[in-house]
C-alpha positions as a printed Julia matrix, in Angstrom:
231×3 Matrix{Float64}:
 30.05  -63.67   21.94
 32.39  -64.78   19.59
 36.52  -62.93   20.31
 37.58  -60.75   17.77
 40.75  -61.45   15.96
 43.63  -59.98   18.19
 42.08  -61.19   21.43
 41.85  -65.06   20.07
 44.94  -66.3    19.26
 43.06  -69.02   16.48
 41.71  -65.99   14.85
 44.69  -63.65   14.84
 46.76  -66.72   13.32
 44.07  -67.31   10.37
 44.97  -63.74    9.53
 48.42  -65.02    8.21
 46.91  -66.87    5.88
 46.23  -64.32    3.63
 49.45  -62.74    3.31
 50.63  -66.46    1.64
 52.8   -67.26   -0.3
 55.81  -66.3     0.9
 59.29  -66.6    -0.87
 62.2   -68.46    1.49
 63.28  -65.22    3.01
 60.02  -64.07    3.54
 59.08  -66.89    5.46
 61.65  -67.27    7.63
 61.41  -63.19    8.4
 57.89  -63.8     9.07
 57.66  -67.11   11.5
 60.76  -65.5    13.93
 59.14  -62.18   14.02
 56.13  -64.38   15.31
 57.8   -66.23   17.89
 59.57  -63.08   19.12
 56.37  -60.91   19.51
 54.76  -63.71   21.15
 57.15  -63.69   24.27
 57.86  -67.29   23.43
 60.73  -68.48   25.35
 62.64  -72.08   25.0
 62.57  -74.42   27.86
 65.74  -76.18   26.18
 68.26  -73.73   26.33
 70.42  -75.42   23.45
 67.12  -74.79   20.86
 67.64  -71.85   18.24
 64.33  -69.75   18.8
 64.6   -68.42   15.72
 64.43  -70.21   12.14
 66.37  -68.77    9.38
 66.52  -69.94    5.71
 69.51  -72.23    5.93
 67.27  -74.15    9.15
 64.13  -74.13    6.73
 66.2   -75.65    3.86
 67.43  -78.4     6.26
 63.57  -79.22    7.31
 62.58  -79.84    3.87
 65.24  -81.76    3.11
 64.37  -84.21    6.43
 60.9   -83.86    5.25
 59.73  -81.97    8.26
 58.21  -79.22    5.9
 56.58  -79.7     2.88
 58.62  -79.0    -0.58
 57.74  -75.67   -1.88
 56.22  -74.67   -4.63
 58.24  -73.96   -7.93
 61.99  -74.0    -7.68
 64.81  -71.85   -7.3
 64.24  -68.39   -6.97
 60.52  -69.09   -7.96
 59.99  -71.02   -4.87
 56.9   -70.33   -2.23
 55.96  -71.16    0.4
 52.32  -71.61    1.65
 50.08  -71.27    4.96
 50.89  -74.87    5.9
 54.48  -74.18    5.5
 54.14  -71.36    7.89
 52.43  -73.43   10.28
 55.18  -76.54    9.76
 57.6   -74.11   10.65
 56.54  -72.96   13.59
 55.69  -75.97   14.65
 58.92  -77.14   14.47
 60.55  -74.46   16.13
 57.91  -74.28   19.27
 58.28  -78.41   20.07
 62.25  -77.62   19.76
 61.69  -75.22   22.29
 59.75  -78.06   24.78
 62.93  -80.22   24.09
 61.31  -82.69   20.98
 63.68  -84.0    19.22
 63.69  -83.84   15.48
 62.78  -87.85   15.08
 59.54  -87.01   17.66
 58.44  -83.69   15.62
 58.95  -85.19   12.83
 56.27  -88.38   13.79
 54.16  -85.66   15.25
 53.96  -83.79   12.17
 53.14  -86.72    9.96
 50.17  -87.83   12.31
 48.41  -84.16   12.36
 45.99  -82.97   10.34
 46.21  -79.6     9.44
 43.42  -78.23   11.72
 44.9   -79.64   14.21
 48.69  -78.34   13.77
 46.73  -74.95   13.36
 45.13  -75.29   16.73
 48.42  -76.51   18.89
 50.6   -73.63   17.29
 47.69  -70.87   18.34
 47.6   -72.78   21.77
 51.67  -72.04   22.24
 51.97  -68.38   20.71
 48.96  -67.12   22.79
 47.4   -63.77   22.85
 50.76  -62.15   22.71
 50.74  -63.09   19.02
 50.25  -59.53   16.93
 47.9   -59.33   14.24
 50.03  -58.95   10.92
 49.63  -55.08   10.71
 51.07  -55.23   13.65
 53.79  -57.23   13.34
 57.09  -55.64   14.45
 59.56  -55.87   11.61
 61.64  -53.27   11.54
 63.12  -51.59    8.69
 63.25  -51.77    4.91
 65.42  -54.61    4.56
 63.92  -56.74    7.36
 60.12  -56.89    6.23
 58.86  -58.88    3.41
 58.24  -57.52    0.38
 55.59  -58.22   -2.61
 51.94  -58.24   -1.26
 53.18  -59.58    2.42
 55.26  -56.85    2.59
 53.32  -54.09    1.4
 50.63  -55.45    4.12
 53.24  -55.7     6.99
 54.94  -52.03    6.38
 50.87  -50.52    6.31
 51.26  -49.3    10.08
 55.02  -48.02    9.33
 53.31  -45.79    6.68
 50.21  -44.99    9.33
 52.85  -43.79   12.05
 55.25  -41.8     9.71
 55.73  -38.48   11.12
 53.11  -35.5     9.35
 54.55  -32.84    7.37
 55.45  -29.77    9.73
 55.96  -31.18   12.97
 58.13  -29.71   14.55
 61.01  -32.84   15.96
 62.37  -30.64   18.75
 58.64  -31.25   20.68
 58.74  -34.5    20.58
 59.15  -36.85   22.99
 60.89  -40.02   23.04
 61.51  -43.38   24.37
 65.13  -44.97   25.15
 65.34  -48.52   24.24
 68.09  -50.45   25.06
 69.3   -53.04   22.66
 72.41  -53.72   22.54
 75.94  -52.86   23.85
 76.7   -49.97   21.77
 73.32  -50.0    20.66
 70.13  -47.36   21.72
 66.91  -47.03   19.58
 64.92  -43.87   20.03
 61.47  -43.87   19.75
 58.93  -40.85   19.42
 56.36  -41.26   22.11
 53.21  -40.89   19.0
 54.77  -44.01   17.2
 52.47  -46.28   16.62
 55.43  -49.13   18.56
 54.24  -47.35   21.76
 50.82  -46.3    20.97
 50.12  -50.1    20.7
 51.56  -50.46   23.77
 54.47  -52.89   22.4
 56.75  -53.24   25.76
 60.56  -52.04   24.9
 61.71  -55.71   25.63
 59.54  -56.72   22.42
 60.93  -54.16   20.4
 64.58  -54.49   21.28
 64.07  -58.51   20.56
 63.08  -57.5    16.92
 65.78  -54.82   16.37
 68.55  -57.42   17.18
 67.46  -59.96   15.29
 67.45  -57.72   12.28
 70.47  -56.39   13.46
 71.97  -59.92   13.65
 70.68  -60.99   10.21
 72.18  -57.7     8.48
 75.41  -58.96   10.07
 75.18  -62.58    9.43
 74.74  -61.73    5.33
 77.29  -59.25    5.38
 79.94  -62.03    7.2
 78.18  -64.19    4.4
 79.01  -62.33    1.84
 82.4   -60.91    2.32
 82.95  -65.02    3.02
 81.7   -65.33   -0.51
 83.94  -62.57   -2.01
 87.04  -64.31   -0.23
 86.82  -67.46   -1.77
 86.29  -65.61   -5.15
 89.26  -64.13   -4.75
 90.95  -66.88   -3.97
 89.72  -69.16   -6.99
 90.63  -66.18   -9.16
 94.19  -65.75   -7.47
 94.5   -69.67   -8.14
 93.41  -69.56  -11.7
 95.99  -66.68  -11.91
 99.09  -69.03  -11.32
């Protein structure tokens, strides 16, 4: 009997495919949410686990990932993408260099990069709906997103119910940092361990951070051009 999609890592992967294309951002959201909810952890400590759009830029430069689609702002990014990606990040995580992934990549078809990327997330990769992106700002949006935030909607709280009888879930995250989880979420009806979901709120919490040091960076230097035009 043939495993349903959720149980066989192949399957649940193919399941991405449909939520393509993805813009930059979205793809980069997407492929670290994947590694983290698969439990994916580097042997080379000095790999980044997690891509980000700056790292995805730099691939397609070195030719590692294929050029997107469209330019600019009208840029996407397709299945194969996803899949170069992650790639990419998993072999980095084995200790392959760049020069080695990047022969690797060149040599395999795209069956086969499909195959060795379901082999290394595992069953502890989430089928999309399931996908633990937390908040507004950290999910994709456009059709991805509207797919990915469908099991946010399905756990929001029904009108009357009554918050004092709830119970809840402590999850560490952080220093200075708690989440606080009803017990009828669907995070812990899915059984989603608190390890998994603390993972996913600090990397959102250190992307929110890393754009706001980005952009008051940005402001800075405007300020300083201006002040320099000034004189």
């Amino acid at each position: 009997m043939a495993e349903s999609p959720g149980t066989d890592p192949l399957a649940t992967l193919r399941e991405y495919r449909a939520l393509a294309p993805w813009s930059l951002r979205d793809l980069a959201t997407v492929a670290a949410a994947m590694l983290a909810s698969s439990g994916v952890r580097p042997v080379n400590a000095a790999a980044q686990p997690r891509p980000n759009e700056r790292t995805i830029r730099f691939y397609v430069t070195r030719g590692l990932v294929a050029p997107p689609d469209g330019r600019g702002t009208a840029a996407t990014y397709s299945y194969r993408h996803l899949l170069q990606v992650l790639t990419i990040k998993l072999r980095q995580m084995e200790g392959a260099t760049l020069t080695v992934i990047s022969r690797e990549l060149a040599e395999q078809t795209g069956d086969v990069l499909e195959r060795r990327v379901a082999a290394a997330l595992g069953a502890g990769l989430p089928m999309p709906s399931r996908l633990p992106l937390l908040g507004e700002d950290a999910a994709p949006r456009g059709r991805q997103g509207r797919a990915l935030h469908s099991w946010l909607a399905a756990s929001a709280p029904e009108a009357g119910t009554a918050p004092s009888s709830a119970k809840w879930q402590r999850v560490q995250v952080g220093r200075g940092l708690e989440l606080h989880v009803q017990e009828e979420h669907t995070l812990v009806r899915h059984g989603i361990d608190p390890e998994t979901i603390a993972e996913a709120v600090r990397l959102t919490v250190a992307r929110l951070v890393a754009e706001r040091e980005a952009s008051a960076s940005t402001h800075r230097v405007a300020s300083l051009t201006a002040s320099a035009f000034e004189r």
